[in-house]
N, C-alpha and C positions, 0 to 999 in steps of 0.2 A: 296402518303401517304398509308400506309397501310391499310389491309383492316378490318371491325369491322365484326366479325362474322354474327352471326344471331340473329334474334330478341326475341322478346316478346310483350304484351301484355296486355288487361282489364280482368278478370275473368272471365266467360263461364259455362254452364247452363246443366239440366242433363235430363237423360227417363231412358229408361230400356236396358241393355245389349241384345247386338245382336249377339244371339251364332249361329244362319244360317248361310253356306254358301250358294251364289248368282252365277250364273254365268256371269260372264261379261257380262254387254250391251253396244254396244256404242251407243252415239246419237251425230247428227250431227246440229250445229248452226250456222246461219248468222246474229248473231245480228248488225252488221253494223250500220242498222237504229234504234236503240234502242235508246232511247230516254234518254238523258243527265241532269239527278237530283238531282245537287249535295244536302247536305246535311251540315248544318253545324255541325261537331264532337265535337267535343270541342278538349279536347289536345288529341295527338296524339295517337292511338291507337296501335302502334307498333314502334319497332323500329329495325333499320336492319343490317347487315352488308354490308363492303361497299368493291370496286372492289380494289386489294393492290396498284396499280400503279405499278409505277418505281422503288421504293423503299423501307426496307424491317425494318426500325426502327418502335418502338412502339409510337403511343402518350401516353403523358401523362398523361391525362384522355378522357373520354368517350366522344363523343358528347353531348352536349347538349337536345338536344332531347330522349337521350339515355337516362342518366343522370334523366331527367322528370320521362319519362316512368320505370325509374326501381324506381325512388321513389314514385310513386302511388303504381307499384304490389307490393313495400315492406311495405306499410301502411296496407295493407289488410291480415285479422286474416289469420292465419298460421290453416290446417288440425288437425282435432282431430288422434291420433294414434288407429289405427283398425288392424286387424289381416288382414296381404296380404296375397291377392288373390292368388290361384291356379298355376301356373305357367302354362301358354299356357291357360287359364278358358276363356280370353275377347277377341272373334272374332270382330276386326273391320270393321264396313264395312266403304271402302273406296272408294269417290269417284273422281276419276283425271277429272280436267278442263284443256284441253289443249285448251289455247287462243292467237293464232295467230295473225299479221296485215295483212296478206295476207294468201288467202285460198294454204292450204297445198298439195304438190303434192301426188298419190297415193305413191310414194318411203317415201316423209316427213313423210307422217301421218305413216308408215308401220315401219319407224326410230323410232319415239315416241312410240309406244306400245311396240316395244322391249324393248325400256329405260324405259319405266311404271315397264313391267315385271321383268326387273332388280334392279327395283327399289324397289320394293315388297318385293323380295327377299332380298335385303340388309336391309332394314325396319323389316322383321320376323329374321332374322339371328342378326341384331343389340338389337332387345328385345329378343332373347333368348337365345342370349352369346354363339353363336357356329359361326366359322368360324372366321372371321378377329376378331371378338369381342369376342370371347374367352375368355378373362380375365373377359369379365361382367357376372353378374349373369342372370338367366332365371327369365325374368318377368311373369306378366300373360299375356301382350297383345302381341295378332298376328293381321296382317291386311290382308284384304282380298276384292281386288279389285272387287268390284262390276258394276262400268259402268265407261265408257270414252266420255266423250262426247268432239267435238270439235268447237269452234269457232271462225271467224274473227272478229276480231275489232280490229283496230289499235289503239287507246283512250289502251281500255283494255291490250292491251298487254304488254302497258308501263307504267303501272300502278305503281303506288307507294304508300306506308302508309296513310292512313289519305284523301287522296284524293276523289274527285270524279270519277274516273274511277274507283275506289276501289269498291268504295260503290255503283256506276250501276250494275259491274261485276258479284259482290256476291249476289247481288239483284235477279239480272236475273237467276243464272247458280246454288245458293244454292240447296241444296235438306236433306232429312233427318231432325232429332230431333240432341240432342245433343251427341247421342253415334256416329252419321256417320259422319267420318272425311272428310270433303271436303278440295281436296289440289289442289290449280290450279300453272299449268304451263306456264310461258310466260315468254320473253324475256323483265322483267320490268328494268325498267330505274332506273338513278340514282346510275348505279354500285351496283345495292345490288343484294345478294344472296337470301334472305328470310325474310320473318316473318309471327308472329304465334299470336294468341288471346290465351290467360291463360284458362281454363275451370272456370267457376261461375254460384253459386248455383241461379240464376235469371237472363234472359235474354229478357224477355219479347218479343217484335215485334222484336226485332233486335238480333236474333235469326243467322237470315242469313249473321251475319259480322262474324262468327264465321269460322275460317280453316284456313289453313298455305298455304302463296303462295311463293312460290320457282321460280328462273333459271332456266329455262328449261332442260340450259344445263351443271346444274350440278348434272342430273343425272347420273346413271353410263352409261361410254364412252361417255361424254356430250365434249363440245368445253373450258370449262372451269380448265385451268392446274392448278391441286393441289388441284381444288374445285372438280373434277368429277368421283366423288363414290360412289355419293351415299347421303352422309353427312350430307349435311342441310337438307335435309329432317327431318334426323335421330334428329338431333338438335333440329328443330321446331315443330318435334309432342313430344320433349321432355316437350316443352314451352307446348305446347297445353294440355301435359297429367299434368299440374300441376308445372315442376321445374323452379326455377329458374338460370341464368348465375353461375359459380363456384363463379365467381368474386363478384356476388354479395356482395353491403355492403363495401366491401373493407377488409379491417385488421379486422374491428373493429364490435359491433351488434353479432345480429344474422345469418349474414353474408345470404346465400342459404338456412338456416332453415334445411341443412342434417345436422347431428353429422359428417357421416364419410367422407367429402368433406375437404381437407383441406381449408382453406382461401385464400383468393390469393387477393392482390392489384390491380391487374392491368391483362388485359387478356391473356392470348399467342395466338402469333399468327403463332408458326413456332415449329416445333419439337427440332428446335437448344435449344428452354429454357429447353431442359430436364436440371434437377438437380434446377433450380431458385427457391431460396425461397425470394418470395416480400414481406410473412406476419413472419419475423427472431420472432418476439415476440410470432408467434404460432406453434401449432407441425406441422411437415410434409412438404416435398413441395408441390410447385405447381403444381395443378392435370391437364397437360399440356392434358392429355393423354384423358381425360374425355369428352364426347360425348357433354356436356355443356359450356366448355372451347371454344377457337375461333382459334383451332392449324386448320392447315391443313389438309383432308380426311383420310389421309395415316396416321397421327398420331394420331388418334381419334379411342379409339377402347373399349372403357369403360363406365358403369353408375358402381356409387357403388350401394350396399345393399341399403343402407338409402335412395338413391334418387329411387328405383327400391318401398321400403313402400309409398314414399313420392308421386309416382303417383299409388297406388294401392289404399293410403288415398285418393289421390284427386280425383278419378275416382269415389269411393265409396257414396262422399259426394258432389261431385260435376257436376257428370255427370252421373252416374248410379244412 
């Protein structure tokens, strides 16, 4: 089956803008022995994309699960309109969890910081519309890696949505208020590529479920073909800064809550749908191209205008 992009998430919580730069620390973890307590969630807190298979047709609709989860974040009130921010104004600080099942050799660990590095880089290049992202506008946010820490645990590193290794991991490895993006890396199960918590304006104690956990290796030059560029990342701090899927909604609604997103039925997941319109009764096709969409790396190279306000509002009101 083919593969479901990247996720989403519950709403997520706000402090004050972090315009310092840091310079990198790493810190190094064996939680191995960490102690295992799960947590009952309720429904699922994300939802992911999944590995394509063999085969390269679309389904029909979404998971289930998916399905859920994009109708709880579409219940929830939509951003007031603000004047966006600055273009380059919101330094993130970001911090990488690299979580292992087996401790990393000095070559492993020396692999992954380069791929952090490039991943940064594709992360500031992707919000501010220069290079392969070109056609997108300059947002306000840049990120700006602050520490790396690394840890073994096998549990953790196959972590999935909703779970209890989820909720030990972030428990343990969290750090920051609501503006520092924690994004962990690990080889999670399930065939999925990522997923992301929504920012919300109240998070109370559970503060630390909060960040986008990605493939490791589909960072750029990761083991991942067609995923490894970068991408989901780019995807899932989209989810994290506020957007929703293009698809959202489907034909019909408020669909993603941009104006200038076309509609779209159903998600792409291949650069071949250039030209497909699934929503004929609305203008535009399908925004195949768009950083929100579930095309492939290589064909992802855009946010509009509207979704570039749409997390300048969320960031304003919801994490800032």
């Amino acid at each position: 089956m083919p593969l479901y992009r990247r996720s989403l998430a519950a709403l997520l919580g706000a402090s004050a803008l972090v315009l310092g730069l840091a310079s990198p620390a790493v810190a190094s973890v064996d939680a191995g022995s960490a102690a295992a307590c799960a947590e009952d969630q309720g429904a699922s807190s994300a939802v992911a994309r999944l590995n394509p298979g063999a085969t390269a047709t679309e389904p029909n609709a979404l998971p289930q699960s998916e399905l859920q989860s994009e109708s709880q974040a579409r219940a929830l009130s939509t951003v007031q309109s603000l004047a966006v921010l600055p273009a380059g104004s919101v330094k993130i600080r970001t911090v990488f969890h690299v979580i292992s099942a087996t401790k990393l050799t000095a070559a492993q660990k020396q692999r992954r910081q380069t791929q952090i590095a490039a991943q940064v880089n594709v992360l500031n290049n992707a919000y501010a519309g220069i290079g392969a992202a070109a056609p997108s506008p300059n947002s306000p946010f840049r990120f700006t890696r602050t520490s790396t820490t690394f840890t073994v645990n096998a549990a953790w590193a196959r972590m999935q949505p909703g779970t209890a290794a989820e909720t030990n991991a972030k428990r343990a490895l969290h750090v920051g208020g609501t503006t520092t993006l924690n994004l962990y890396l690990a080889d999670i199960g399930g065939g999925l590529l990522g997923w992301s918590t929504f920012p919300r304006a109240s998070w109370g104690s559970g503060l630390f479920r909060d960040g986008v956990v990605i493939l490791d290796e589909s960072m750029p030059g990761g083991r991942e073909a067609s995923y490894n560029q970068g991408d989901t990342a780019t995807h899932e701090i989209g989810h994290w800064l506020g957007l929703y899927h293009t698809f959202q909604g489907g034909c019909s609604g408020s669909g993603d809550f941009v104006a200038d997103t076309p509609y779209e039925a159903r998600p792409a997941f291949q650069c071949a749908a250039a030209g497909r319109d699934s929503c004929t009764s609305k203008p535009g096709l399908d925004p195949i191209h768009n950083f929100m969409d579930y095309s492939e790396d290589f064909c992802m190279d855009r946010f509009t205008s509207g979704q570039v306000a749409r997390m300048s509002n969320s960031w304003q009101q919801l994490r800032a």
